[in-house]
VEXFI-423957 format. One record per atom (N, C-alpha, C, O): residue number from 1; atom name; x, y, z. Coordinates in Angstrom, 2 decimals. Example, Ala and Ser with C-alpha at 12.3 -4.5 7.8 and 13.67 -1.06 7.14 Angstrom:
BEGIN
   pos   site        px        py        pz
     1      N     13.19     -5.69      7.80
     1     CA     12.30     -4.50      7.80
     1      C     13.20     -3.30      7.80
     1      O     14.24     -3.32      8.46
     2      N     12.85     -2.25      7.08
     2     CA     13.67     -1.06      7.14
     2      C     12.90      0.03      7.87
     2      O     13.41      1.14      8.04
//
This chain:
BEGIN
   pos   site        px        py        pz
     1      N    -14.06     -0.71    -11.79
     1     CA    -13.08     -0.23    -10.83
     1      C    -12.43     -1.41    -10.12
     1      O    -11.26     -1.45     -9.73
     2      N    -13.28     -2.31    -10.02
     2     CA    -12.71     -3.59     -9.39
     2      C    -11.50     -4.39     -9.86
     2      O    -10.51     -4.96     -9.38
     3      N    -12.03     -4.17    -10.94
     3     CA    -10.55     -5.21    -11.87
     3      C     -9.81     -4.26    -11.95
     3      O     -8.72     -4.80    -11.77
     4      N     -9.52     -2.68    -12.18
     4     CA     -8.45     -1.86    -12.26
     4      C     -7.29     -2.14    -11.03
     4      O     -6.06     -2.13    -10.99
     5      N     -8.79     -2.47     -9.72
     5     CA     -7.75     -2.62     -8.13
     5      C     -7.30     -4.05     -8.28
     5      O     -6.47     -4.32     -7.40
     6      N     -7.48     -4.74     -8.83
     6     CA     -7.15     -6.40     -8.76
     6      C     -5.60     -6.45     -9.38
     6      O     -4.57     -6.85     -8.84
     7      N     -5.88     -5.84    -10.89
     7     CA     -4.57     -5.40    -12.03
     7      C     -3.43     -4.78    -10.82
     7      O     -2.36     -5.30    -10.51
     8      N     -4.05     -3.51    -10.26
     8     CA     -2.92     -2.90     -9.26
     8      C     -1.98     -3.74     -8.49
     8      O     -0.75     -3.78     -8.47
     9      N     -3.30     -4.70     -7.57
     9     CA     -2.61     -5.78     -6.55
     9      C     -1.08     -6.69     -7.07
     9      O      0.10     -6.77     -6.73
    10      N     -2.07     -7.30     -8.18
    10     CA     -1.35     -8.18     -9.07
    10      C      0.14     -7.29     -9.38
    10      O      1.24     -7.76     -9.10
    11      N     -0.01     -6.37     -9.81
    11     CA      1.24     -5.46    -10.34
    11      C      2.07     -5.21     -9.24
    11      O      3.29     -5.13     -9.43
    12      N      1.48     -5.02     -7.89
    12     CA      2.18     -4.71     -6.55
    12      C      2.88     -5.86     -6.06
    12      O      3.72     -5.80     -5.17
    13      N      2.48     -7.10     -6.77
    13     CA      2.94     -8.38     -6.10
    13      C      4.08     -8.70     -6.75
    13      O      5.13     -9.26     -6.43
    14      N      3.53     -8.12     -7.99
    14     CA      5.04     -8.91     -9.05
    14      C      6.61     -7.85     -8.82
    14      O      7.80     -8.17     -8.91
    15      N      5.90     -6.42     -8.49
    15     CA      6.89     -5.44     -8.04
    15      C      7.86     -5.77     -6.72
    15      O      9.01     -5.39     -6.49
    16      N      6.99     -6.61     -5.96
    16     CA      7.31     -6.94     -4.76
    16      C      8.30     -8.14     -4.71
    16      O      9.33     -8.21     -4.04
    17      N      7.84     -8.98     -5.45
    17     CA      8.37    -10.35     -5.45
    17      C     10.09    -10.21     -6.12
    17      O     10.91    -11.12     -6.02
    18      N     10.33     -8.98     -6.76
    18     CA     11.57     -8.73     -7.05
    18      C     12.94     -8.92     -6.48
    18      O     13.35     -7.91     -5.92
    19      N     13.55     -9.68     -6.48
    19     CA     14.62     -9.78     -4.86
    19      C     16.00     -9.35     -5.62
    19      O     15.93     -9.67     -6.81
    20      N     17.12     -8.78     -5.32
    20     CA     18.25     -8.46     -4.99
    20      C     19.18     -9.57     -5.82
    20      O     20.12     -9.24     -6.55
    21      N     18.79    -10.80     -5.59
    21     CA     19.33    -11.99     -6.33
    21      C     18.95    -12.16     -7.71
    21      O     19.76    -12.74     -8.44
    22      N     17.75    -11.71     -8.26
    22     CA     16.90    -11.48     -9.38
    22      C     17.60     -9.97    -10.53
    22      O     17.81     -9.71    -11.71
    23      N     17.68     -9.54     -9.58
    23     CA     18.17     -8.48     -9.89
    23      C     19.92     -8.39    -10.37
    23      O     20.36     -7.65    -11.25
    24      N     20.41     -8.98     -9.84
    24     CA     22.04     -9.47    -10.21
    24      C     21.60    -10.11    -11.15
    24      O     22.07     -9.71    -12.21
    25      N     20.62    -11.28    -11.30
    25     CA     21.03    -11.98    -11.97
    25      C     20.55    -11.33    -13.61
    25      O     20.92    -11.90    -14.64
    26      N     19.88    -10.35    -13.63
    26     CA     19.40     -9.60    -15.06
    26      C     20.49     -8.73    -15.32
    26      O     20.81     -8.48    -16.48
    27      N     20.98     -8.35    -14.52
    27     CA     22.50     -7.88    -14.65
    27      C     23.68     -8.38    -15.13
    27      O     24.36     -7.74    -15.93
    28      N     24.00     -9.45    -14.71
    28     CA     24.88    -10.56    -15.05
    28      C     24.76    -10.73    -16.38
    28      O     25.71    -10.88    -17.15
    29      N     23.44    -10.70    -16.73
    29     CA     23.10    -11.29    -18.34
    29      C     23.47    -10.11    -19.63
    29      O     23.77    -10.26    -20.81
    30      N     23.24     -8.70    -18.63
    30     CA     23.52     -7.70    -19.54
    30      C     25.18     -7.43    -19.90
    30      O     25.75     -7.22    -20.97
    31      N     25.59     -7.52    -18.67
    31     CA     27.27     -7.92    -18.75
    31      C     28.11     -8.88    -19.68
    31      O     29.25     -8.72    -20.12
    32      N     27.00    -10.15    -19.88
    32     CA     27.38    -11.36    -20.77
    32      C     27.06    -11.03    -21.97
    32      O     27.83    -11.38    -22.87
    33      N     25.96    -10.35    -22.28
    33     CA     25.63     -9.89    -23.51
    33      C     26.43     -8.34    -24.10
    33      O     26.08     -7.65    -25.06
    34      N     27.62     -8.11    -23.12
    34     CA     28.81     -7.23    -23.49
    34      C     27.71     -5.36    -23.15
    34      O     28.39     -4.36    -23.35
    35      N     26.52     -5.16    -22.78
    35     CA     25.51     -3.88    -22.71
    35      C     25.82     -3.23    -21.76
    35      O     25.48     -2.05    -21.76
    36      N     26.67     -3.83    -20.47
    36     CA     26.92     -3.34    -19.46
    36      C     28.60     -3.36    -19.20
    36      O     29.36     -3.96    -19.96
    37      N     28.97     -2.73    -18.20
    37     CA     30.26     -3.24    -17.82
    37      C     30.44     -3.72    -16.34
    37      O     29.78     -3.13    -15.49
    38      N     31.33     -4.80    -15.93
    38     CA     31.45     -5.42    -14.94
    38      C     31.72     -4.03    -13.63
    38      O     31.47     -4.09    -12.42
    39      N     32.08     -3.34    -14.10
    39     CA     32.83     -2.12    -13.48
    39      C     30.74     -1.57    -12.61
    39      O     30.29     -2.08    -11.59
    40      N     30.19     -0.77    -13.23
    40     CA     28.63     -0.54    -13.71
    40      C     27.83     -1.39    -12.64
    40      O     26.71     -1.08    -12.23
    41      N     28.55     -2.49    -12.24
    41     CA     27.41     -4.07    -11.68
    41      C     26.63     -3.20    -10.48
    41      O     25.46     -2.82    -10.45
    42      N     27.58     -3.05     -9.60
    42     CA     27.06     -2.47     -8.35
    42      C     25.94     -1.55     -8.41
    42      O     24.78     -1.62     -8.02
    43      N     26.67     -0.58     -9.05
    43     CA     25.97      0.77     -9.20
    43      C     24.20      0.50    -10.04
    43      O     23.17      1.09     -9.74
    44      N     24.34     -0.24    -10.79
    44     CA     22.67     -0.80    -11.55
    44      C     22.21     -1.88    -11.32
    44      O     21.51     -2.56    -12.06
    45      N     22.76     -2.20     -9.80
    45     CA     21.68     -3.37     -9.58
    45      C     21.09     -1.93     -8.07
    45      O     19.96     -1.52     -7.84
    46      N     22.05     -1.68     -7.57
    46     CA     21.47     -0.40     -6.66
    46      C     20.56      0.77     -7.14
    46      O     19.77      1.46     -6.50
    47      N     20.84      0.80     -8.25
    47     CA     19.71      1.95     -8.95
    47      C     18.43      1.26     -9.36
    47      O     17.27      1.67     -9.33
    48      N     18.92      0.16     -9.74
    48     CA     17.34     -0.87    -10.07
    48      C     16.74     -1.37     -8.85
    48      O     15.57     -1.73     -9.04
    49      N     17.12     -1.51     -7.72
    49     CA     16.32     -2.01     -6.25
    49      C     15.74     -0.92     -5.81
    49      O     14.65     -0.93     -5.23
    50      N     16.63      0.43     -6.10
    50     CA     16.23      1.71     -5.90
    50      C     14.78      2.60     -6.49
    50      O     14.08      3.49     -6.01
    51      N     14.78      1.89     -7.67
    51     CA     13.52      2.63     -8.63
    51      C     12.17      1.49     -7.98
    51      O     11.00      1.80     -7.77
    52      N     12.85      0.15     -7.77
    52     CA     12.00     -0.15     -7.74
    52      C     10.94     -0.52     -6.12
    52      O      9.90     -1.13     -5.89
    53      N     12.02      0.33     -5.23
    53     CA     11.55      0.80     -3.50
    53      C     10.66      1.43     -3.95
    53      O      9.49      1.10     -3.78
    54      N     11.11      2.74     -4.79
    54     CA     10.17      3.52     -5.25
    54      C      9.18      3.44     -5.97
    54      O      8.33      4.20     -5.51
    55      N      8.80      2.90     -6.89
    55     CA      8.17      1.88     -7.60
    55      C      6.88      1.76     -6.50
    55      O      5.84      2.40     -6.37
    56      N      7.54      0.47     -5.70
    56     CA      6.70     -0.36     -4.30
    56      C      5.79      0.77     -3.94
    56      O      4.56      0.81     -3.96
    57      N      6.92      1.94     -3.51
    57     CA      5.99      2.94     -2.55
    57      C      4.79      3.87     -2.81
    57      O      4.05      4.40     -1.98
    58      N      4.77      3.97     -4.48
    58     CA      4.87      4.98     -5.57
    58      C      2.88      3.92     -5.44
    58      O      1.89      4.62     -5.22
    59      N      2.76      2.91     -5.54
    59     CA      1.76      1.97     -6.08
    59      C      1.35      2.04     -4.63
    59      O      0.18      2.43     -4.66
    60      N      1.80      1.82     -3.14
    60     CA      0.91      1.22     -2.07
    60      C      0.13      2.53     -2.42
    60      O     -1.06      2.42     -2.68
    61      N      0.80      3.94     -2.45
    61     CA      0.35      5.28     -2.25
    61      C     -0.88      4.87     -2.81
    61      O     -1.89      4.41     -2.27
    62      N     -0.56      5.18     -4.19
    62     CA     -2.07      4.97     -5.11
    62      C     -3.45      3.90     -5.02
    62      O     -4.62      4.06     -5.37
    63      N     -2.62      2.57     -4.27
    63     CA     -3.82      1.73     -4.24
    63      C     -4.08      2.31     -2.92
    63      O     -5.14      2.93     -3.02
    64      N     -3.70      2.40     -1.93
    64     CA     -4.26      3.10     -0.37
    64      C     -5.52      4.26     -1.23
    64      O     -6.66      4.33     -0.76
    65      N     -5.14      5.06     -2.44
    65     CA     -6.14      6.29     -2.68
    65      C     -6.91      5.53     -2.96
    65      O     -7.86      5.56     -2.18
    66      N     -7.06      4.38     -4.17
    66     CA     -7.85      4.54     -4.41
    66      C     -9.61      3.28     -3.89
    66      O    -10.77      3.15     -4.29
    67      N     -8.66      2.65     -2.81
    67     CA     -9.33      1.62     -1.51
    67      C    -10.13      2.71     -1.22
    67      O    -11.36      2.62     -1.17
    68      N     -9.50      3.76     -1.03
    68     CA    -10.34      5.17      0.43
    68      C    -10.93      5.29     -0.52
    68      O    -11.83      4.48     -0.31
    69      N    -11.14      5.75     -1.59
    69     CA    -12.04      6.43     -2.37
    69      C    -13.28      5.30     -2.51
    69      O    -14.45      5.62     -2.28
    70      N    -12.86      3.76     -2.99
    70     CA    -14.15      3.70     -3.07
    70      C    -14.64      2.93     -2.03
    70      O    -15.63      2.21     -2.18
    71      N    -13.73      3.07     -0.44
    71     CA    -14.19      2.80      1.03
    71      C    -15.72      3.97      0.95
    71      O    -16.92      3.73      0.90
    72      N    -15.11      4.96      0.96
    72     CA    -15.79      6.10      0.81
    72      C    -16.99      6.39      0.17
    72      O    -17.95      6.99      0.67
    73      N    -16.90      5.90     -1.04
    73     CA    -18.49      6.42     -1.99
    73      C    -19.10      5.26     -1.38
    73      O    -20.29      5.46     -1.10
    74      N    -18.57      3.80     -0.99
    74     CA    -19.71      3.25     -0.37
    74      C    -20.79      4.17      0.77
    74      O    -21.97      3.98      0.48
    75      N    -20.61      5.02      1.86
    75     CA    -21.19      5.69      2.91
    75      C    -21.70      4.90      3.97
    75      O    -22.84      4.79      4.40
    76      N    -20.26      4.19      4.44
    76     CA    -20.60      3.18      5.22
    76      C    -20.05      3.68      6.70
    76      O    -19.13      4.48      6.53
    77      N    -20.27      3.52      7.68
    77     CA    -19.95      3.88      8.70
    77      C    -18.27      3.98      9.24
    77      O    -17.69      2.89      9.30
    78      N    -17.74      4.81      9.50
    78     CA    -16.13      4.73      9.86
    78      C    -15.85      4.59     11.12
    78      O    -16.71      4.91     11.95
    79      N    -14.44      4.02     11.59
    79     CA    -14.09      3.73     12.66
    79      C    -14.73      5.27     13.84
    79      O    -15.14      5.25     15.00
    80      N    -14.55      6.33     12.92
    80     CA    -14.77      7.41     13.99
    80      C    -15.83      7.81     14.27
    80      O    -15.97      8.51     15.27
    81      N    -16.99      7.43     13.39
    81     CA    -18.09      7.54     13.62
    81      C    -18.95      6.23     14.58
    81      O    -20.01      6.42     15.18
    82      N    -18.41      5.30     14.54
    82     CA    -18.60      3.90     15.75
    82      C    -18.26      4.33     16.53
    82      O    -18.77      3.81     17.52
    83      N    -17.20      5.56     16.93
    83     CA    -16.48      5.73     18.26
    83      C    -17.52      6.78     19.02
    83      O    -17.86      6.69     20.20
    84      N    -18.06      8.07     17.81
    84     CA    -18.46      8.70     18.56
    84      C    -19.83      8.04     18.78
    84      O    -20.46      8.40     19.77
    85      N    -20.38      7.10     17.93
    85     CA    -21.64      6.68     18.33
    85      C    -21.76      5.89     19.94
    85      O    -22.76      5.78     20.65
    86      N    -20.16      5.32     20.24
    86     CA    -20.43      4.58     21.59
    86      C    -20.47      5.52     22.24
    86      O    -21.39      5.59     23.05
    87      N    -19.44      6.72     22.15
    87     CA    -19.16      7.65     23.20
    87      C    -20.84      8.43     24.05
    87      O    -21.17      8.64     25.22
    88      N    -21.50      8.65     22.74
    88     CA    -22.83      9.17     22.74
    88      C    -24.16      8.40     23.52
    88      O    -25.25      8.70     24.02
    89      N    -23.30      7.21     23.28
    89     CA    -24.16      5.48     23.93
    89      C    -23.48      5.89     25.50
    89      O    -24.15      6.53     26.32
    90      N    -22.73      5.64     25.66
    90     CA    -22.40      5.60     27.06
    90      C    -22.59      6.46     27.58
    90      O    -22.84      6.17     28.75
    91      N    -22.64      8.13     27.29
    91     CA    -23.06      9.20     27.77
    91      C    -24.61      9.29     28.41
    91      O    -24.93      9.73     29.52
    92      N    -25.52      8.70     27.30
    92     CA    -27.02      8.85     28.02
    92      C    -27.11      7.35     29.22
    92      O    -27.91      7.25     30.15
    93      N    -26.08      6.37     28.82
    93     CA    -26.67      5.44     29.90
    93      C    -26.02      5.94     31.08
    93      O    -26.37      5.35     32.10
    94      N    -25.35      6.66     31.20
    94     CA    -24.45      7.12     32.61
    94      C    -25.73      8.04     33.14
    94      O    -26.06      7.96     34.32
    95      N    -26.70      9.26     31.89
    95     CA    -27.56     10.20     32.50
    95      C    -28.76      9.12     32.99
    95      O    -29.31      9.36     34.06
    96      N    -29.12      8.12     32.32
    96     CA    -30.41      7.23     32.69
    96      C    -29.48      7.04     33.93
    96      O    -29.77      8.01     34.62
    97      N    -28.36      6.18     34.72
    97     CA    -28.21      5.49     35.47
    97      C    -27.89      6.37     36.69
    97      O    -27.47      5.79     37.69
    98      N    -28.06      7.74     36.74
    98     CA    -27.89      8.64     37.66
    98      C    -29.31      9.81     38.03
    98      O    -29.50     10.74     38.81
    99      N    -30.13      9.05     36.89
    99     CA    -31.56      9.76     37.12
    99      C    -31.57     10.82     37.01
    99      O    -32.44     11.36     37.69
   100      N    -30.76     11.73     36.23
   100     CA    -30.35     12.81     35.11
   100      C    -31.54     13.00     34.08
   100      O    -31.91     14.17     33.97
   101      N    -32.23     12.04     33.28
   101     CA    -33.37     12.25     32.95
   101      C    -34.75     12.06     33.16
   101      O    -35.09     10.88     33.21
   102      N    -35.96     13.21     33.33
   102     CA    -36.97     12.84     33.82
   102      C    -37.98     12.58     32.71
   102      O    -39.12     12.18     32.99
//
């Protein structure tokens, strides 16, 4: 599972590292190689930044699942369970410090 989340990262980085300038410029090339038309430029470098927002968002989703999942099968203590454990902590030292228990 480890290397599946590593592969993800890696894949999220290279998705990421994609810029706008990168993107013209694979465009440009399709134009030179006559596949595209100059007319087209705008419109498929905006549909390609576009797939690939989605793309970005499409992968945090999945790696966020699948962090929780195996946050999770570990059975390690969660932020909300530290909270209620202080809450529960401070509750009996308030009853000890008011002589609430005999």
């Amino acid at each position: 599972m480890l290397d599946i989340l590593k592969k993800s990262i890696y894949l999220g980085l290279g998705i990421a590292t994609v810029t706008k300038e990168k993107v013209e410029s694979l465009v440009d090339d399709l134009i030179e190689k006559g596949q595209l038309s100059t007319d087209d430029k705008s419109k498929t470098v905006q549909e390609i930044l576009d797939n690939l927002d989605k793309s970005e968002t499409d992968f945090k989703k999945k790696t966020f699942a699948v962090v929780n999942e195996a946050v999770n099968s570990l059975e390690t203590s969660t932020q909300k369970d530290i909270e209620e454990l202080k809450k529960l902590v401070s509750d009996l030292d308030k009853k000890i410090n008011s002589n609430e228990i005999k």
